[in-house]
Steps between C-alpha positions, in 0.01 A plus 500: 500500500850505546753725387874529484780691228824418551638133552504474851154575531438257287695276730315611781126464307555163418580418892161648588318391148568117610408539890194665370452194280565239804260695720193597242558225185198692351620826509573673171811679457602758269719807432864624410787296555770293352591141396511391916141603547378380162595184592303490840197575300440895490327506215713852332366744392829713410889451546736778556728351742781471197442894469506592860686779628637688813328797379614824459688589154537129453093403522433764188590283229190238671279740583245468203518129565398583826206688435404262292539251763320748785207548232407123432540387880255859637277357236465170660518635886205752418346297266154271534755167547655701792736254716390458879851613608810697290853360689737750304891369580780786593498717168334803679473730220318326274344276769367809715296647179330180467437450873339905515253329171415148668421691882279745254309209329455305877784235485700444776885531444791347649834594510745223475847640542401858554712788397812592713348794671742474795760527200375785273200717445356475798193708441379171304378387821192715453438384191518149586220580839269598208500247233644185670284250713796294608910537531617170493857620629768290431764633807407522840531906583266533223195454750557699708583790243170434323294477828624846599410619170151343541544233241361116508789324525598138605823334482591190260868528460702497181374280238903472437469215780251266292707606238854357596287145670601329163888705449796194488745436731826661459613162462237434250530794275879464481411139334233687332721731354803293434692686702815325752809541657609817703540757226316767607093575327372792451137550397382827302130560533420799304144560538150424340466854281684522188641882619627341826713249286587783329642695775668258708595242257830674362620575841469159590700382212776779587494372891505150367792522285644645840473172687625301227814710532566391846292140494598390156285189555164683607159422287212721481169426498214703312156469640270573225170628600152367297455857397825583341622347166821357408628784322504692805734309630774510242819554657776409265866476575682345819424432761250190396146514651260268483112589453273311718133519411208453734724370784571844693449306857764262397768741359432656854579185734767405270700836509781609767437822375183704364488848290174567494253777383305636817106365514384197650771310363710639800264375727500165346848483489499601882260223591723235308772585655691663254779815530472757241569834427170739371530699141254723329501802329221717379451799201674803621132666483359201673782538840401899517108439455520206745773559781322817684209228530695182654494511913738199546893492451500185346372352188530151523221290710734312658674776680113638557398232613778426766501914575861525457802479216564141451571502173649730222342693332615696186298709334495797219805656469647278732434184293863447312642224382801508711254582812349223465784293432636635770235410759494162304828413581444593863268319608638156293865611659340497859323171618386750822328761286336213316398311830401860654200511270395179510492552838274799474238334235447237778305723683259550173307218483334548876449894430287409167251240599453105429457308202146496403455891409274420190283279698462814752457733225237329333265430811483864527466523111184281517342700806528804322329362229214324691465848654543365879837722546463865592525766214547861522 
């Protein structure tokens, strides 16, 4: 069983669903996902990803399709059909309720993408010693952390890597695209949750109309993620935008510029190549529940990732329109600051691994469930 909320999880399930498929053709494969890992034959039991949240203030609105969710998938995990192995896929608060059922019942559970311990919440860690088999961690001071901590671990590196094998060419996604000449592109890639869009979207607009002011003959490109509709994207008036649907890795090669909603699009955007400044912004309740809890003075993985401030980052109060505009302009103003964090995101791709992460995943996947690796 496999089992992922929010879109890039789904992204990240359907790496591992079709290395699982290459390396056990007989294997059966079901669970909660999205579109990418319906389509690599995980047979679904339930969708949320279009309802995912952060969590916090903005998750209460989902949470009785949640429990609905939790209820139907702790059925199958402790039921007589019980899978040989649970892989649950980053969402750690619903995902470490269903791992405490499945170690209960006797199935072994990985953790693919494992929550951000070094991040937040620390005290997870304990937790995650009790009702995980195997961390699957996805950056390299992860093992080490979860050895200390007593944990199973093994490194795979980011799925993000298998990920990006099949992203265009810059050249290629400016054909793509449509898009020529030297007039400067900006791509807008406002996240995968419909309250994300809603936070960030307007103050990319306002930042937008900013550029256009001082590059008259700029374009912007939307990425529009699976799990967001249309209508979320309205943004009427000048300057134009064009929505791009399903083709976020090409709106990233294809851009000078990105303004993009902190996740793991900053990562991928980082491992394309890309220069971008971060945006998010959170329910006042949400920033005073959550900020006593974060350990890190970043929130964008890129700048994790790299353990210093490459990039932007603009956040809560500090998210304006003419902040971002601002940052926009200087970056797209200053071919140094541009080529400064290209610079930096070279050093990514070496720090995270090799191509090939799903295939790693999944041999450790199948031992667990064969019962040949070591449980807790």
């Amino acid at each position: 069983m496999l089992v992922a909320g929010e879109a890039s999880g789904d992204l990240h399930g359907a790496t591992l669903a079709r290395a699982l498929r290459a390396a056990a053709p007989g294997a059966r494969l079901s669970g909660m996902g999205g579109r990418r890992m319906a389509a690599e034959g995980v047979e679904l039991l339930v969708d949320v990803t279009a309802a995912a949240s952060m969590g916090g203030t903005e998750a209460v609105g989902g949470m009785p399709a949640l429990y609905r969710a939790y209820r139907r998938l702790r059925a199958v995990v402790t039921g007589p059909d019980r899978p040989d192995a649970l892989v649950v896929i980053d969402f750690p608060e619903f995902n470490l309720r269903l791992a405490r059922a499945a170690r209960r019942a006797g199935v072994a559970v990985a953790y693919f993408i494992p929550p951000q311990v070094w991040a937040w919440r620390p005290w997870r860690v304990r937790l995650i010693r009790r009702v995980v088999s195997l961390v699957l961690a996805v950056f390299p001071f992860e093992t080490a952390l979860y050895r200390r901590a007593g944990v199973p671990v093994a490194f795979v590196g980011h799925p993000v890597l298998d990920a990006l094998a099949g992203a265009p060419s810059r050249a290629a996604a400016r054909k793509e695209l449509g898009v020529d000449g030297d007039a400067p592109v900006v791509g807008l890639v406002p996240g995968s949750r419909r309250h994300e869009v809603a936070g960030v979207l307007p103050m990319m607009r306002e930042a937008a109309a900013l550029v256009v002011a001082a590059h008259p003959d700029a374009r912007f490109l939307v990425a529009q993620a699976p799990t967001v509709d249309a209508e979320d994207l309205r943004v009427a008036g000048a300057p134009p935008f064009r929505v791009v649907t399903g083709r976020t890795y090409a709106v990233m090669r294809a851009a000078d510029l990105l303004l993009v909603t902190s996740g793991t699009a900053t990562l991928e955007a980082a491992l394309l190549g890309t220069p971008m400044v971060v945006c998010y912004r959170l329910s006042r309740l949400s920033e005073l529940l959550f900020k006593p809890l974060v350990r890190v003075p970043w929130i964008s993985l890129a700048n994790i990732a790299l353990g210093r401030a490459v990039v932007p980052e603009l956040y809560q109060r500090g998210l304006t329109g003419q902040a971002l505009g601002r940052e926009a302009l200087r970056l797209l103003d200053s071919p140094a600051a541009l080529a400064g964090q290209r610079e930096a995101f070279g050093e990514l791709a070496g720090q995270l691994g090799a191509p090939g992460v799903g295939a790693r995943a999944a041999r450790h996947v199948l031992e667990l469930a064969a019962g040949r690796a070591a449980r807790p």
